[in-house]
C-alpha positions in Angstrom: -4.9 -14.0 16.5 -2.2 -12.2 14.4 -2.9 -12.3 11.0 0.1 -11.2 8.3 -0.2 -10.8 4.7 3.0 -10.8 2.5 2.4 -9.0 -0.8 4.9 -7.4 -4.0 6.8 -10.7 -5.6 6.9 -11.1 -9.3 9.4 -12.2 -11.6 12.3 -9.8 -11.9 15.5 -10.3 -13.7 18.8 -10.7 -12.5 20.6 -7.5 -11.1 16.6 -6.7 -10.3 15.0 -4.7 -7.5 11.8 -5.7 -5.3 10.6 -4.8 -2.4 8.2 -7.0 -0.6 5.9 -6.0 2.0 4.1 -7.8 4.9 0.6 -6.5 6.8 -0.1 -6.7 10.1 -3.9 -7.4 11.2 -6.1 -8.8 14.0 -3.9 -7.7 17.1 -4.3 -4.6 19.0 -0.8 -4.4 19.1 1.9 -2.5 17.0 4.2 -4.3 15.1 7.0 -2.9 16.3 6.0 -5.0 19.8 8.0 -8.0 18.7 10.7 -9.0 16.5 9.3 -9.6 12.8 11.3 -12.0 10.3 11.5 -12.9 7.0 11.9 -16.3 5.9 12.0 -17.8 2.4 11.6 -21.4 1.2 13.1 -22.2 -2.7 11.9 -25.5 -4.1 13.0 -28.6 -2.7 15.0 -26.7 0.3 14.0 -25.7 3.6 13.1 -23.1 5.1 15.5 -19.9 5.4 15.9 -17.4 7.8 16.7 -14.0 5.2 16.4 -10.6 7.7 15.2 -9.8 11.5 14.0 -6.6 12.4 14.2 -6.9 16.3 11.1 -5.6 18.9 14.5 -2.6 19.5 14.9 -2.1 15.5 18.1 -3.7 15.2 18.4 -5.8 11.9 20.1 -9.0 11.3 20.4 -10.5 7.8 21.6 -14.0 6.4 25.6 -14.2 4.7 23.2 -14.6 1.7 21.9 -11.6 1.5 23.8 -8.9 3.4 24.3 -6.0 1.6 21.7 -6.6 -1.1 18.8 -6.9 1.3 17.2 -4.5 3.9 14.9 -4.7 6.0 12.1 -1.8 7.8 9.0 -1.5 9.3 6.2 1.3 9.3 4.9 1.2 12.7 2.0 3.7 12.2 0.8 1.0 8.9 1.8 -1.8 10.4 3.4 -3.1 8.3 7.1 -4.2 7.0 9.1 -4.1 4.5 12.2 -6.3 2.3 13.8 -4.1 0.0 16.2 -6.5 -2.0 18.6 -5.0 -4.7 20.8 -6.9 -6.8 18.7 -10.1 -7.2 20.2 -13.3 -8.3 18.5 -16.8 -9.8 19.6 -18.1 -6.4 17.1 -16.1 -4.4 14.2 -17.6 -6.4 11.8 -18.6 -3.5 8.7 -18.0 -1.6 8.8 -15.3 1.0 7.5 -15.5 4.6 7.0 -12.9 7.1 7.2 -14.4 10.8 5.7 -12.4 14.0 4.7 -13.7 17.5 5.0 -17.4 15.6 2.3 -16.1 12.8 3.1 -16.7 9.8 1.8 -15.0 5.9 0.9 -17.2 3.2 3.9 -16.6 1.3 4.9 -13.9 -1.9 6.7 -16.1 -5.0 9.9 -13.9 -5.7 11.1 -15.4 -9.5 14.5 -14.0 -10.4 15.2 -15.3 -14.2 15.8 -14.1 -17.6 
């Protein structure tokens, strides 16, 4: 059973730098095996896709974030990475990490003054 841990949100100001990470345990597989997402969730709203890092390492990111957001993986830690840069109120939210339909418990990102 996969087992992801998301870890590195805080509150950050606006124009702000995080990155978050996400841990992959419990598989004897590398994490680089299948596609790995990051999803966020802001209060009220649903669920978001943010960034794909396909099985290939091709990346794919929402209109939303594109350009302020990147995302990597460490196959020899397994683990992942969300760089974002440029943070606005608007990406207030809890982040997800999504592999092989696992999901983490979820990192709070607060971007405020």
């Amino acid at each position: 059973q996969p087992q992801l841990a998301e870890s590195g949100g805080g509150l950050v100001q606006p124009g702000g730098s995080l990155t978050l990470s996400c841990t992959l345990s419990g598989v004897v597989f590398s994490i680089d095996a299948l596609d790995l997402s990051w999803y966020r969730q802001a209060p009220g709203k649903q669920r978001e896709l943010v960034a794909t890092i396909t099985h290939r390492g091709m990346t794919d990111y929402a209109e939303t974030v594109e350009g302020r957001f990147t995302i990597s993986r460490d196959s020899a830690k397994n683990t992942a990475s969300l760089q974002m840069n440029s943070l606005k109120p608007e990406d207030t939210a809890v982040y997800y990490c999504k592999w092989a339909n696992s999901w983490g418990q979820g990192t709070q990102v607060t971007v405020s003054k």
